[in-house]
C-alpha positions in Angstrom: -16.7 7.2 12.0 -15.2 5.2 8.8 -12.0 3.1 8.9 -9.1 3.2 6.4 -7.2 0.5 5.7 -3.9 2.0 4.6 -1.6 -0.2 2.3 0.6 2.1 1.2 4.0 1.0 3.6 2.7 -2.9 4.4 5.2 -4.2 2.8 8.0 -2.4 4.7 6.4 -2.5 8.0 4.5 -5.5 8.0 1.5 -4.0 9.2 -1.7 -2.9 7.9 -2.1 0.7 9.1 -5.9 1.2 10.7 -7.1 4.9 10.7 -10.6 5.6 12.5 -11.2 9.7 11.4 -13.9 11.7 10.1 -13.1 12.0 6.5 -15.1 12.4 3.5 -13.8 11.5 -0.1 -14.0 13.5 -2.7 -14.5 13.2 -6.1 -10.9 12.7 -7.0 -10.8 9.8 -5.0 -8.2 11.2 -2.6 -8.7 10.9 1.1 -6.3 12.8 3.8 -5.6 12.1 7.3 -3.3 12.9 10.0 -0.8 10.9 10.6 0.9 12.7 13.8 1.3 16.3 13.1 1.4 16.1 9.5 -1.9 15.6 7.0 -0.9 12.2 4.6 -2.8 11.9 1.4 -3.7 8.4 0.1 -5.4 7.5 -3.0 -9.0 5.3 -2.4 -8.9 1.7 -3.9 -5.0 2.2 -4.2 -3.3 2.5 -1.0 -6.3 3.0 1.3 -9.7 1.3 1.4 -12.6 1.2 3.4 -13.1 -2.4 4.2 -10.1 -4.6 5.8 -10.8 -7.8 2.8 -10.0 -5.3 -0.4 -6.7 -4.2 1.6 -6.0 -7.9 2.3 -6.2 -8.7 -1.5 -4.5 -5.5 -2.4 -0.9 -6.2 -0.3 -1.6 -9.7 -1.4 -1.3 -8.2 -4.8 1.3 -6.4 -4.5 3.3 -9.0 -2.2 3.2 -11.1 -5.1 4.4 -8.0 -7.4 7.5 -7.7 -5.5 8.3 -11.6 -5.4 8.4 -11.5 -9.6 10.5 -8.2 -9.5 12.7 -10.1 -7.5 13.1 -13.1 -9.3 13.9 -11.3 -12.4 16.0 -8.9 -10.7 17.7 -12.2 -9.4 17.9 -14.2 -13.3 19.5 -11.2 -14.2 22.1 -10.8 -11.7 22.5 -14.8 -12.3 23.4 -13.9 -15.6 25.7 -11.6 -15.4 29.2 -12.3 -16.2 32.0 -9.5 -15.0 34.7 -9.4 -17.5 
């Protein structure tokens, strides 16, 4: 049975979600699996991968994403003067 590393929420949880299920992907790259009750639908080589050192590098990526959002987000605010 494969594993998926899901990224999608890693950086509001903290966690890197594991799924063990029975899924094949399809052409369009889009893999489901149930979460609870409900079916979730992830996007392969975007927010779920099959092997735990692309997922790393991916919320690495995106980690590092957010930090220069923030900072500019921050320069801006910085800047602003109320009048």
């Amino acid at each position: 049975m494969p594993e998926f590393f899901i990224t999608k929420y890693a950086l509001k949880d903290g966690k890197l979600q594991v799924f063990s299920q029975d899924v094949t992907i399809p052409s369009n790259h889009r893999v489901m699996l149930r979460i609870g009750d409900y079916p979730s639908f992830f996007t392969v080589g975007i927010d779920a991968f099959t092997d735990r050192e692309s997922a790393m590098a991916a919320i690495d990526k995106m980690r590092k994403r957010e930090i220069q959002s923030l900072k500019k987000q921050i320069a801006k605010l910085e800047a602003m003067k109320v009048q």
